[in-house]
N, C-alpha and C positions, 0 to 999 in steps of 0.2 A: 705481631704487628700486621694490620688491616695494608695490604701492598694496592699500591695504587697503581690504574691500568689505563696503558694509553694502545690506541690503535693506530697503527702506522699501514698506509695506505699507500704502496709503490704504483707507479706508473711510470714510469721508467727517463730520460735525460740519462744526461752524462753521469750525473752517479751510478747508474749501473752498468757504463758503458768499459769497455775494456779492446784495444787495441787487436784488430785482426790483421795479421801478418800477411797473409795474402797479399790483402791489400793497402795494409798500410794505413788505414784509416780506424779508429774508435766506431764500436757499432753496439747497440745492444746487446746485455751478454748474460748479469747477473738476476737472481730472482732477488727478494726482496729478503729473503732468507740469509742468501748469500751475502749481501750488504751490511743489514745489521751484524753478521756475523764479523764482520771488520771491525767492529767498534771491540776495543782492550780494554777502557774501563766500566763494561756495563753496570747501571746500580741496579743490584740484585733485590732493592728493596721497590721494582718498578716493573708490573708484568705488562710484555707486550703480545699485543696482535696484531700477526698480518694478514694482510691482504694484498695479493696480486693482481691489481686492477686491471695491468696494462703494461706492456713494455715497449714504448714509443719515442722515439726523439720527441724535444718538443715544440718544434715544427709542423709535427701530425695530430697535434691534439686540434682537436675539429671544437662545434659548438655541441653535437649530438654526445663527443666526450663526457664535457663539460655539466650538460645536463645531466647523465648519468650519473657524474662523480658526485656532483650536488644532492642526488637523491641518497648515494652509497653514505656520505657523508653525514646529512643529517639525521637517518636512520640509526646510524652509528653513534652520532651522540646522545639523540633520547635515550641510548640504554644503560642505564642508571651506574651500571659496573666501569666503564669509561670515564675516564677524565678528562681525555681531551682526545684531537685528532692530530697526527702529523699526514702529510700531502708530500711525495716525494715528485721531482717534476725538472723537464730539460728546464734550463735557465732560457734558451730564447721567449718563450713563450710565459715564464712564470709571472710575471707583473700584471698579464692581461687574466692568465687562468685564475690567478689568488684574490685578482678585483672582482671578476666573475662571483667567483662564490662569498665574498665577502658582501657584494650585492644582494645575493641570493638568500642567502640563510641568514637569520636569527637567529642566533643563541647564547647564552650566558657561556657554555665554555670553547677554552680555546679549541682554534683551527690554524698550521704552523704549516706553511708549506717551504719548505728546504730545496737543495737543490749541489750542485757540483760545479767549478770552472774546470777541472781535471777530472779525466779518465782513471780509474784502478791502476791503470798500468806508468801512469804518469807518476816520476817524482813529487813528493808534495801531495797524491790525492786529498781532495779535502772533504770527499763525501761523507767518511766516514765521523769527522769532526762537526760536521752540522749536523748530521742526523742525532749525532747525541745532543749537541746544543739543541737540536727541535724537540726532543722527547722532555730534556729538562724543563722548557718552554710550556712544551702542552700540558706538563700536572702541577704547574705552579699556579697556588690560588691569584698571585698578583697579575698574571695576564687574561681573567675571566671579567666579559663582557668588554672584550680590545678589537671585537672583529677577529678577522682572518688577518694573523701574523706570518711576516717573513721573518726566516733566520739563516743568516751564509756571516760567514766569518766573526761569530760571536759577535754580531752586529742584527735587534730587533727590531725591525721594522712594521708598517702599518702596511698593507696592501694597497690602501687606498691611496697612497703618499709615495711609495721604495717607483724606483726604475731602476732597471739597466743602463747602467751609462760606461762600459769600456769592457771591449768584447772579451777580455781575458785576464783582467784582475781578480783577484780571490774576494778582492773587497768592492766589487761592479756594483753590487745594490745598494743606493744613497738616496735618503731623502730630502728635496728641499728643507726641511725643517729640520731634520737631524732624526736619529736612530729612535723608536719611544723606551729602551734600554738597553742594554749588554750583556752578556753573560763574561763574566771577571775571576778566571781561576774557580769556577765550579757556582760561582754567587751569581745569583740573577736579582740584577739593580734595574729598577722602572728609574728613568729620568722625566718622564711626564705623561698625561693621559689623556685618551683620545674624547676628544669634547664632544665631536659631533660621528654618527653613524646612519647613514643612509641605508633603507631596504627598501627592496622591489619585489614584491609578493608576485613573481609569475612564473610559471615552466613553460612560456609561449616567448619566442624569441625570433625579432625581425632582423633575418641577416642581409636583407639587402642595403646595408648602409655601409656608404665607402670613406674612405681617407684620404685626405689631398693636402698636400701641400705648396704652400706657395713660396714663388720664386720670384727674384727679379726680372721685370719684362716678361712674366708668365702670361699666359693667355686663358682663356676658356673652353678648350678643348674638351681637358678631361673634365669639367664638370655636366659639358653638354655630352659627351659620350656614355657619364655615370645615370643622369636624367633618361636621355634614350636607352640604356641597358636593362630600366626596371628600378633603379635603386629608387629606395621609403627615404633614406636621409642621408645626409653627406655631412660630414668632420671636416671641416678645413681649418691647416694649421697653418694661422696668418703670420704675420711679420708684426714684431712687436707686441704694442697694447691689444691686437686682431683686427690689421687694416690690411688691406691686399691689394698688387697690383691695380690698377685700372681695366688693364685688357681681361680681368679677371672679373671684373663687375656685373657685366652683362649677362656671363653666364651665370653669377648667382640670383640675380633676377630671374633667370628662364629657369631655373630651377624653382623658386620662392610663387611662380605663377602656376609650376606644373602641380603645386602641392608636394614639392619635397621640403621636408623641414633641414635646413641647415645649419649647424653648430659652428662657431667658431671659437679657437683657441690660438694658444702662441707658437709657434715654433721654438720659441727662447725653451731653456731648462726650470727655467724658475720664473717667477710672477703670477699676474694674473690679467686677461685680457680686460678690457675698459674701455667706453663710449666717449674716449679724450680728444680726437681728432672728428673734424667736422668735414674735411673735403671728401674727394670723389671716390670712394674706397675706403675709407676711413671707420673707424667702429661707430661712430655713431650714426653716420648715414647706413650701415648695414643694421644695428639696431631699429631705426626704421622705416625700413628696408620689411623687418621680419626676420631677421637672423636673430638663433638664440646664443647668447656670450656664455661663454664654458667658463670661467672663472679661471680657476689656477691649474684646471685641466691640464692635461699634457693632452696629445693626438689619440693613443691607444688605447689609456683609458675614456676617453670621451665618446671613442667607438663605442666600448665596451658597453659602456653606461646608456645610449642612445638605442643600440639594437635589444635591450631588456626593457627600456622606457616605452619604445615602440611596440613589445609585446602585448605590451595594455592598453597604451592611449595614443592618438595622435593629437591630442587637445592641445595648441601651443602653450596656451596659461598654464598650463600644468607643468610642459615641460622647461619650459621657463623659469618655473619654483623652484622643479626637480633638480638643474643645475645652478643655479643663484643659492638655494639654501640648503646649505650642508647636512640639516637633520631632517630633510623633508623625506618622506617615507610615502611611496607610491604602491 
């Protein structure tokens, strides 16, 4: 029997982390070797390779990473012997790193990136249970052409969709919409399928674009400090439908003058921002204004999504498309 071959690609998070007594604290510890070597019931009818990318918190994974792993990645998949990829990765950072390349690359097979809320040395570690959920994930024909998939607690997620929402549940990664399937006692059940896929055809990346969030009685400081610092565009995660303070207004005008493009999105968990409100701040005067509406965006990924959009174009109409319709391909 023809064994099907998945490549597993460690870069290091709290799955390979392991308690040092010294200090007291979890630090990078294991190879990538050492990991899968925890998994008890490997299927022997599934060859794997590694690769030791990196072994970083995921705090430290930069954008120069990012780009590299995207190239390691999809060279990986063109070669015909693979089936799919797993992406081993800290959980701080996986929602923004799994968007990244879910951006980046096309392709018909999966790409699963996993991850750990526990250490080795922690009761419960769970590394070793999602890496086998990822590997079942990556050589199943029913997750081909789903993008870049998450998997942490027998729970599949969309990259484009999952966050981190609670810094130390086993079950932190949830999607507004729900899971797009499970892995159920060794079955892997799809509950529904991804409609729409966005790519960004570039390996030129503008990082000067920042984050902000709005607050009650906030002002414009940070956005005229991000304006005077150099930044291309700026994410602001508004209140509600994406209406912001008033004292906040001014600076996104001095901003929308200086030629920074600015996105707005919610602060909420869920929804999508909207041009519902008319007054002084309100989404529709920032529509315009010239601000572009992020849709059901969250904050990180609308970064995420603007500093790749930037790499190509700063055409508003364009980027405007880019975040309003879901299958637009830049």
């Amino acid at each position: 029997m023809h064994k099907k071959k998945v490549c597993i690609i460690f870069t290091g998070g709290t799955i390979s982390m392991n308690l040092d007594k010294e200090i007291g604290a979890a630090v990078p510890a294991l190879s990538g070797e050492q990991v899968l070597a925890l998994i008890s019931n490997q299927n022997q009818d599934i060859e794997i390779k590694v690769i030791n990318f990196c072994n970083i918190p995921g705090p430290h994974i930069t954008i120069d990473k990012l780009l590299e792993l995207k190239k390691l990645i999809k060279n990986t998949l063109d070669q015909e012997d693979i089936s799919g990829v797993v992406v081993t990765t800290g959980t701080d950072t996986l929602e923004e790193s799994a968007y990244f390349i879910d951006l980046t690359i096309k392709h018909t097979k999966p790409v699963v990136f996993v991850g750990a809320m526990r250490n080795v040395s922690e009761l419960g570690y769970d590394g070793a249970s999602n890496l086998a959920a990822g590997i079942q994930v990556a050589v199943s024909p029913k997750t081909k052409e789903k993008g870049v998939l998450v998997v942490l607690d027998d729970d599949i997620n969309l990259a484009s969709e999952v966050a981190k929402t609670n810094t130390s549940s086993l079950d932190t990664f949830q999607s507004p919409y729900g899971p797009v399937g499970i892995i159920d006692t060794h079955e892997l059940i799809i509950y529904r399928h991804c409609a729409y896929k966005q790519y960004i055809d570039t390996d030129s990346v503008e990082r000067r674009v920042d984050l902000i969030k709005a607050t009650l009685d906030m002002d414009d400081r940070f956005i005229r400090s991000s304006v005077d610092s150099g930044a291309v565009g700026i994410v602001i995660e508004g209140m509600g439908r994406g209406n912001v303070p008033l004292k906040m207004l001014e600076g996104i005008k001095y901003a929308l003058n200086k030629g920074v493009i600015v996105v707005i999105v919610s602060r909420c968990s869920s929804g999508r921002v909207f041009e519902s409100y008319g007054y002084e701040g309100g989404g529709k005067e920032l529509v315009d204004l010239g601000v572009v509406m992020g849709g059901d965006m969250r904050g990180l990924k609308a970064r995420i999504k603007l500093m790749l959009a930037l790499g190509k174009t700063k055409d508003i109409n364009i980027l405007k498309a880019l975040f309003k319709e879901q299958d637009y391909a830049l």
